[in-house]
N, C-alpha and C positions, 0 to 999 in steps of 0.2 A: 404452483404458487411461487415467487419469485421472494427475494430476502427485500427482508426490511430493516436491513442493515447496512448502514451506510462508510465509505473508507472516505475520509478527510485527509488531505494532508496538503502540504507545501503551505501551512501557516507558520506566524513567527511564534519559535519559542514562551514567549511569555504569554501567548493567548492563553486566557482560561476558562473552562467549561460556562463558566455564566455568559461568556463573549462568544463563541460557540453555539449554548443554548437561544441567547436571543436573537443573533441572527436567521438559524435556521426555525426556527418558532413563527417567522413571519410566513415560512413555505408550508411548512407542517406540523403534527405534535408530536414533540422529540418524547419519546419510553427515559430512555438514558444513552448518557456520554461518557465515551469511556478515551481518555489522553492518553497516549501510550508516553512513559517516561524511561529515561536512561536507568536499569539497574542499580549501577555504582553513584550516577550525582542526582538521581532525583529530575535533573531536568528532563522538562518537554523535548520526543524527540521532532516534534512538531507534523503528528498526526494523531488521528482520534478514528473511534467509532462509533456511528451515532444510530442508535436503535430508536424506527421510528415508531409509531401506531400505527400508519396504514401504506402500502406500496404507492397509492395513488399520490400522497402526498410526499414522499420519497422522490420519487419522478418530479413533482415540481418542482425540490431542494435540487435535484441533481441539476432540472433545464435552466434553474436561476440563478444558480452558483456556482457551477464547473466556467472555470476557465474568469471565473468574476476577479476585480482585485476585492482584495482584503487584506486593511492596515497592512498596505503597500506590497503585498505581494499576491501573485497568481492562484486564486484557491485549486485543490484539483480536490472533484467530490467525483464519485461512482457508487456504485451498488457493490457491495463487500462480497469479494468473493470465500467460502467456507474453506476451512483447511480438509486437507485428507482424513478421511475417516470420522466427519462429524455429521452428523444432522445438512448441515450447508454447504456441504463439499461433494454430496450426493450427486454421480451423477444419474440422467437420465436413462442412458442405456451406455453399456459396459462401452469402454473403447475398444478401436481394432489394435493387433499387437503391435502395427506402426508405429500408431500414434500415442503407442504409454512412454512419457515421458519419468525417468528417476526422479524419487525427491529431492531436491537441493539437503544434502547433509550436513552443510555448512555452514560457522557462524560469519554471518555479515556485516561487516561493521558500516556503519555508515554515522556520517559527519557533514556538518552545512563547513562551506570553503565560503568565507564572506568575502575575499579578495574578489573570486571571480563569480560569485553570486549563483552558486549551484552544490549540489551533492556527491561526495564523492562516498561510492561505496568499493569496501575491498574483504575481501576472501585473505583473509593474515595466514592461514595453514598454507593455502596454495599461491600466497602471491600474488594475486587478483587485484586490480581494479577498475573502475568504472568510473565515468561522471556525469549527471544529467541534470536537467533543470528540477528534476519532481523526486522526491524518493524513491519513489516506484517506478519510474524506467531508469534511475541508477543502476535499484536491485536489478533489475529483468537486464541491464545491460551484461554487469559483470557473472549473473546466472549465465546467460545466451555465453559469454567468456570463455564458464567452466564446460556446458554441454559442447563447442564445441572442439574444447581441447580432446573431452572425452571419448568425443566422435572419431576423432582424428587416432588418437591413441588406442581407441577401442577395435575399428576396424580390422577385420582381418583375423580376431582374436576369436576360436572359435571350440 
């Protein structure tokens, strides 16, 4: 069985769950919306999670709104992937040792740059940063960053 949870993101700031809700309401019936906000100001960091009722109708949200505008910018919708160690991060069958990847141990700060109309995310302990159109290949940039300094540093070390 596949999640029927949804990752939202690259919407503006001020969107709010009833803007949210009624949009994807027209694809399927949204469970709950959950906005992810900034710790310290409260605001939107402009993505959500949208738990739906059924996969089939997930799948429609995703084929009729990934890559749609909305109130002027690029939505990006997918299927949510589960964190480590939950219910939905479950995998199928164990990985090979190649391919275990460490957890990102790190806080990522990320911030919209309205000059150049994209994301910049950065790794403040290590220095890091990234930029990208979406949230989510900022983060996966400046992660990709850190693995492979680590690789690099790692090597050899035995």
């Amino acid at each position: 069985m596949g999640s029927t949870t949804l990752f939202v993101s690259n919407f503006p700031f001020a969107i709010t769950e009833s803007d949210l809700r009624t949009t994807f309401e027209e694809y399927c019936t949204v469970s709950s919306i959950r906005i992810i906000t900034d710790r310290q100001t409260g605001r939107s960091r402009g993505f959500a999670f949208i738990e739906v009722a059924d996969e089939t109708g997930g799948d429609q949200a995703i084929e009729a709104l990934n890559e749609s505008m909305f109130h002027g910018r690029r939505l990006v919708v997918s299927r949510a992937r589960g964190r480590a160690g939950t219910a939905g991060g479950a995998r199928e069958s164990p990985p090979s040792s190649s391919s275990i990847i460490e957890p990102f141990k790190h806080r990522i700060v990320v911030d919209w740059c309205e000059d150049e109309h994209e994301y910049a995310a950065e790794v403040p302990d290590l220095g890091l940063s990234a930029r990208a159109e979406t949230i989510e290949e900022a983060v996966r940039r400046v992660q990709g960053l850190r693995r492979r300094s680590a690789a690099g540093a790692g090597s050899g070390v035995g």
